[in-house]
C-alpha positions as a printed NumPy array, in Angstrom:
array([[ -95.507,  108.034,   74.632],
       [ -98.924,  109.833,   74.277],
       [-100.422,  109.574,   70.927],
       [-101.265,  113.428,   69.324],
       [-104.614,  113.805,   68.434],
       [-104.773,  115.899,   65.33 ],
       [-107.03 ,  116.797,   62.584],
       [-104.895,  117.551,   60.06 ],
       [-100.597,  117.106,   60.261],
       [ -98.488,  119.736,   62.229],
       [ -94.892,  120.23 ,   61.019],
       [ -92.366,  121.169,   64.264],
       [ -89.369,  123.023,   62.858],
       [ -86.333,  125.004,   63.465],
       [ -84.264,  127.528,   61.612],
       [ -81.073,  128.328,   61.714],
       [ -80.029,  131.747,   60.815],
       [ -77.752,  134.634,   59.954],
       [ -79.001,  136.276,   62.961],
       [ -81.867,  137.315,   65.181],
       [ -83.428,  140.252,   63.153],
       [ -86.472,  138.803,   61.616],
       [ -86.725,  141.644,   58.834],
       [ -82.91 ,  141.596,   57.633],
       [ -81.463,  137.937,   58.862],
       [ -81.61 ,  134.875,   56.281],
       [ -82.232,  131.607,   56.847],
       [ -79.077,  129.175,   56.771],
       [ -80.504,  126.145,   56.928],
       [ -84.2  ,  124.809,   57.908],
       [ -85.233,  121.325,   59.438],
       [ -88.764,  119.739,   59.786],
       [ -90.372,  117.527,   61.872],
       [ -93.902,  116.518,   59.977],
       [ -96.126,  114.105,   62.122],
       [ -99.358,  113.18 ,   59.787],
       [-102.994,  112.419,   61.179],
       [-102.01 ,  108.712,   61.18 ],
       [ -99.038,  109.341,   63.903],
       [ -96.352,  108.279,   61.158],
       [ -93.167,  110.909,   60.655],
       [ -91.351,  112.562,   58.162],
       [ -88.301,  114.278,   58.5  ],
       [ -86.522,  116.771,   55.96 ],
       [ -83.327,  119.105,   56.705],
       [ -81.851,  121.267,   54.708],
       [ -78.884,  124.046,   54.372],
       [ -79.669,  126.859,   52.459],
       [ -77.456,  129.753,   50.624],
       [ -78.474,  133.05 ,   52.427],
       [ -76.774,  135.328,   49.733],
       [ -75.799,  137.48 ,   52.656],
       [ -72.345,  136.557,   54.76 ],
       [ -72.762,  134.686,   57.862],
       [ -71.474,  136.897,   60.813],
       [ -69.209,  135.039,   63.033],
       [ -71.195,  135.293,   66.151],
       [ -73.973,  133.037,   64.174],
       [ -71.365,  130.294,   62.931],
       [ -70.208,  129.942,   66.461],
       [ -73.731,  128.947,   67.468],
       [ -74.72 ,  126.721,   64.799],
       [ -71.918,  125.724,   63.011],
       [ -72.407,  127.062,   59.795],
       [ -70.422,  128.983,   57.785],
       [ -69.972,  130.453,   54.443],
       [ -68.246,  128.072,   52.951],
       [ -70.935,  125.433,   54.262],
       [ -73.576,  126.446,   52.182],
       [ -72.052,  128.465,   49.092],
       [ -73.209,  125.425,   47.134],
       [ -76.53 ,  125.177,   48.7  ],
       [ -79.632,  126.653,   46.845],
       [ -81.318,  129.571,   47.58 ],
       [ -84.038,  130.335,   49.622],
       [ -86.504,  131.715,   46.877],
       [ -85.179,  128.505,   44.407],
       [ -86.892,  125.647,   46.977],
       [ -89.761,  128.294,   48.408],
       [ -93.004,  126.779,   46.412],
       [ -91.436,  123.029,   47.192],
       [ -91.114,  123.779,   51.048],
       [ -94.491,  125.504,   51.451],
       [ -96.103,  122.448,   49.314],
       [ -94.562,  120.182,   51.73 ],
       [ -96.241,  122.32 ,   55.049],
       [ -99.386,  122.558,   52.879],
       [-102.458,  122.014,   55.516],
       [ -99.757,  121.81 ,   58.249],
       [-100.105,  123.49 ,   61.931],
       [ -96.934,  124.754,   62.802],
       [ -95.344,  124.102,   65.578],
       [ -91.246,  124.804,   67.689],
       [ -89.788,  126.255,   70.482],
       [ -89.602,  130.392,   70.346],
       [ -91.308,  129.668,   67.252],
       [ -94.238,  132.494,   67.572],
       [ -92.068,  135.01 ,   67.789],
       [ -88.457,  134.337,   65.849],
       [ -89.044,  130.831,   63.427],
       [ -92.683,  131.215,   62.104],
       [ -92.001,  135.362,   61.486],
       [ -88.761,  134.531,   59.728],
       [ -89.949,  132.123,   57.504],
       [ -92.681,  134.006,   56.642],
       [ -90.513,  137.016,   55.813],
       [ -88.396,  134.727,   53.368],
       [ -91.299,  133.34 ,   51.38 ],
       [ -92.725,  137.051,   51.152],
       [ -89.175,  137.8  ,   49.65 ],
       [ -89.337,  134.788,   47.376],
       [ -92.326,  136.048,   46.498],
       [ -94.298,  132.863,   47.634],
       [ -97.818,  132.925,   49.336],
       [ -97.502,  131.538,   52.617],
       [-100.732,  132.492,   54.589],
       [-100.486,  131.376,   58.254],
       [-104.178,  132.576,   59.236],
       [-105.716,  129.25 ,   59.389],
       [-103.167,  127.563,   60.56 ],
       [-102.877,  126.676,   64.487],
       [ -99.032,  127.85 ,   65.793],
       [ -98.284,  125.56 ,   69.022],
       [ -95.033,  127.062,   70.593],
       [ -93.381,  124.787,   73.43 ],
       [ -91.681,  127.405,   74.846],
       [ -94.729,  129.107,   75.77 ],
       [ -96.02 ,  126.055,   77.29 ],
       [ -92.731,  125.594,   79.536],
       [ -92.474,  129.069,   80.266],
       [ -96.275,  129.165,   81.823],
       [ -96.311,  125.972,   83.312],
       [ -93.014,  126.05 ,   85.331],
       [ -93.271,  129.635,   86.019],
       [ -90.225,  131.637,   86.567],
       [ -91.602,  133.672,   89.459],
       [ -89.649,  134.219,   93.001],
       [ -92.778,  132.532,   94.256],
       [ -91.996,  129.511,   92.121],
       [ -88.308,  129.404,   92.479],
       [ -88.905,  129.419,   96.489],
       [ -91.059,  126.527,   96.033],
       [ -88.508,  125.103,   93.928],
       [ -85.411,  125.067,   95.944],
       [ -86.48 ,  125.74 ,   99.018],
       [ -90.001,  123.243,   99.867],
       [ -92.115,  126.154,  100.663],
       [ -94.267,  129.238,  100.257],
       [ -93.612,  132.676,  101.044],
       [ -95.535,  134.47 ,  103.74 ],
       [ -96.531,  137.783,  102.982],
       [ -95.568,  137.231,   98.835],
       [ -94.866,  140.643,   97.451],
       [ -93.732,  142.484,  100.602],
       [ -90.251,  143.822,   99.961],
       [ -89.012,  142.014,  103.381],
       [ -90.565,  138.86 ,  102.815],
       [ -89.812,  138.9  ,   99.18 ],
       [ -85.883,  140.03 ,   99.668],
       [ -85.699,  137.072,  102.18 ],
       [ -87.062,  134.77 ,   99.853],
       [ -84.638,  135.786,   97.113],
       [ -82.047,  135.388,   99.575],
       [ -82.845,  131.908,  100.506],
       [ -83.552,  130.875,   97.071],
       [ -79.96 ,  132.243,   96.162],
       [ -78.282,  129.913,   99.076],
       [ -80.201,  126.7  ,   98.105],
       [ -79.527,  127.264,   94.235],
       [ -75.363,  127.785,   94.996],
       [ -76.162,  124.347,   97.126],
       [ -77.599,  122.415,   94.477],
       [ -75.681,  123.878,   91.561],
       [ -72.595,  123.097,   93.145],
       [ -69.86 ,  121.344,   91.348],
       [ -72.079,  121.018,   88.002],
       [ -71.178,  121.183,   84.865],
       [ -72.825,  123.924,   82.181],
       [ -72.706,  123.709,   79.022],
       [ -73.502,  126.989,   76.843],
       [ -74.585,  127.291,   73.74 ],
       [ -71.385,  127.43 ,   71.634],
       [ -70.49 ,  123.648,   73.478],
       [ -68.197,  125.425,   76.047],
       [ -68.576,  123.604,   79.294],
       [ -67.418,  125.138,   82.886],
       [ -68.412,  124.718,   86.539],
       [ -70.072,  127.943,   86.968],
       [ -71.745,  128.208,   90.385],
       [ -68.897,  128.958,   92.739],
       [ -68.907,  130.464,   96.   ],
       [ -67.108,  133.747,   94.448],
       [ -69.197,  136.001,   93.858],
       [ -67.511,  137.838,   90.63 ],
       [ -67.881,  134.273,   89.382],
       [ -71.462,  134.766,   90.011],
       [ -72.079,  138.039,   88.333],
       [ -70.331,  136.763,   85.146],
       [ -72.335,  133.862,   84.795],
       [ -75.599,  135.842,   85.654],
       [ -74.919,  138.884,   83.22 ],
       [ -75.632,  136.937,   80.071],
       [ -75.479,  140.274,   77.73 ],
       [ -72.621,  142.191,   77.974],
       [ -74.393,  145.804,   77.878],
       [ -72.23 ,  148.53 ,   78.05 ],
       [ -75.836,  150.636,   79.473],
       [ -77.79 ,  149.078,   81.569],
       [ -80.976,  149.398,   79.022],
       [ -79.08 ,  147.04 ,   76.643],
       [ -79.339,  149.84 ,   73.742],
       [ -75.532,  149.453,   73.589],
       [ -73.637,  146.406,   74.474],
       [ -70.035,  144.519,   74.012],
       [ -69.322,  142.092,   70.927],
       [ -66.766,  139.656,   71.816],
       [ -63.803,  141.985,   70.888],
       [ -65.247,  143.997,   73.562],
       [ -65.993,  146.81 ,   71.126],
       [ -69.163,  148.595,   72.452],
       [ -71.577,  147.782,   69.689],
       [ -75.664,  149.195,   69.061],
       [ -78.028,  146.443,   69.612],
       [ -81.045,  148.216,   68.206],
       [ -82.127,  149.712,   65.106],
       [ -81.091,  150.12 ,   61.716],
       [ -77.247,  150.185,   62.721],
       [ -77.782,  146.929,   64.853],
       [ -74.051,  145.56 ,   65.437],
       [ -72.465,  147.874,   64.093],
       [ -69.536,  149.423,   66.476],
       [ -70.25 ,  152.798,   68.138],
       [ -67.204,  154.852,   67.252],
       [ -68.092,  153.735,   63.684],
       [ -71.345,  154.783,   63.928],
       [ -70.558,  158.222,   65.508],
       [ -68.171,  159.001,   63.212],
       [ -69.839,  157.817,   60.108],
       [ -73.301,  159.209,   60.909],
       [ -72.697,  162.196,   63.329],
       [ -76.181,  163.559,   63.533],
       [ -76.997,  159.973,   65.265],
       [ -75.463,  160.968,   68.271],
       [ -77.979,  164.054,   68.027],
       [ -80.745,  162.011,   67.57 ],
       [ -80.135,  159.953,   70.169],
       [ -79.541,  162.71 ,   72.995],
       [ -82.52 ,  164.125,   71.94 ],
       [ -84.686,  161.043,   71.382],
       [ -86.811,  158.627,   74.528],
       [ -83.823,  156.789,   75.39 ],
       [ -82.39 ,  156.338,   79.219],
       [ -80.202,  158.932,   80.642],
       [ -78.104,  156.137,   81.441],
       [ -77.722,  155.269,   77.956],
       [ -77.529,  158.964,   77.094],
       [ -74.255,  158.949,   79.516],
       [ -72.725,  156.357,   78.078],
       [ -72.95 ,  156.95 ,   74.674],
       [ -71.47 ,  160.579,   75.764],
       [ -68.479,  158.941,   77.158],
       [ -67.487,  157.493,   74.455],
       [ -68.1  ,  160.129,   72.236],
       [ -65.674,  161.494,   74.796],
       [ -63.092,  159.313,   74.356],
       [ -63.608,  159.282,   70.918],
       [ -62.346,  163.361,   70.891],
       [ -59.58 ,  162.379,   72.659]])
């Protein structure tokens, strides 16, 4: 395995969380990956008392619950020991620019612990996959199907591309086994196509914008904003002058609709 050449030591590392807003969400537990200039490695994990409750949703991804780390010390009490430990450290993870590095700078500005990132060189894998192996209908068609498309980015050619590219990936996915994120496994890729659309509709949005979407009571939920998972009804019925604000505001007319049938249904 190649040898990194580096000039000072980069730490990879991964958070797990109480969620996905970077402002509000804690971190749950935090595990690090530190490769020194001399190649050798030094891993440290640890779980980590949020003070906030653990929403369900985020225990079903990573395990973690309440109970898990009611024991565990705060963020803010191991702050000064963790950013000692990155000290001279590039940074480095996978969706790390944008969800692990903001986060964990957002907890040691609450633990009121200077963590200054501006020197430091942030190497995120995912952007590395994601550019290289680009998901474009011009790679997928080399992909699956062997070749180029003639004509790339006229709606014929490009709707018989997607076509093909659909037929070759029900082909090859055939029979195999997914696993999601919450361990489930299933044989997904059927020839039935309502199989198809649930498989390929990953967020259940209840508009097509995904401003409002399902949480898995099927309870039509906002997923933006300061009331972020909180139920609609609620919402409405709390905070009436939302629904206002909303009609009123740059949001979709689709969205608009929906959130007017509900209100709707709500008066019924």
């Amino acid at each position: 395995m190649i040898q990194l050449n580096l000039t000072r030591p980069i730490a990879f590392f991964d958070l797990e969380t109480t969620g996905v807003n970077v402002a509000t969400d804690r971190i749950v537990e935090i595990s690090i990956l530190k490769i020194s200039v001399d190649g050798t490695k030094e891993v440290k994990t640890k779980r980590i008392n949020p003070t906030i409750p653990i929403p369900k949703q985020a225990s079903e991804i990573h395990g973690i619950c309440d109970s898990d780390v009611a024991n565990e010390p705060t963020f803010k009490s191991i702050a000064k020991s963790l950013v000692t430990f990155l000290d001279d450290c590039d940074l480095g993870g996978y969706n790390s620019n944008r969800f692990d590095v903001p986060i964990l700078v957002e907890e040691c500005l609450r633990a009121e612990v200077d963590f200054d990132i501006k020197n430091r060189r942030l190497i995120d894998v995912q952007n590395i996959f994601h550019q290289m192996e680009q998901r474009t209908l011009k790679a997928a068609y080399l992909f699956y199907c062997g070749k180029d498309i003639i004509n790339a980015h006229s709606a014929e050619a490009d709707i018989e591309a997607t076509y093909e590219v659909f037929l070759s990936q029900m082909e090859r996915y055939a029979g195999k086994e997914f696993e999601d994120k919450k361990g489930k496994k299933s044989i997904p890729i059927v020839n039935d196509m309502q199989a198809i659309h649930d498989f390929t509709n990953l967020n259940k949005n209840a508009d097509l914008a995904g401003r409002i979407t399902f949480n898995d009571k099927g309870v039509e939920v906002f997923n933006f904003g300061k009331h972020t998972g909180k139920p609609v009804e609620q919402v409405l019925r709390d905070e009436p002058s939302y629904f206002s604000w909303m009609m009123n505001g740059d949001f979709p007319l689709f969205t608009k609709k929906v959130l007017k049938e509900i209100k709707e249904r709500m008066q019924k």
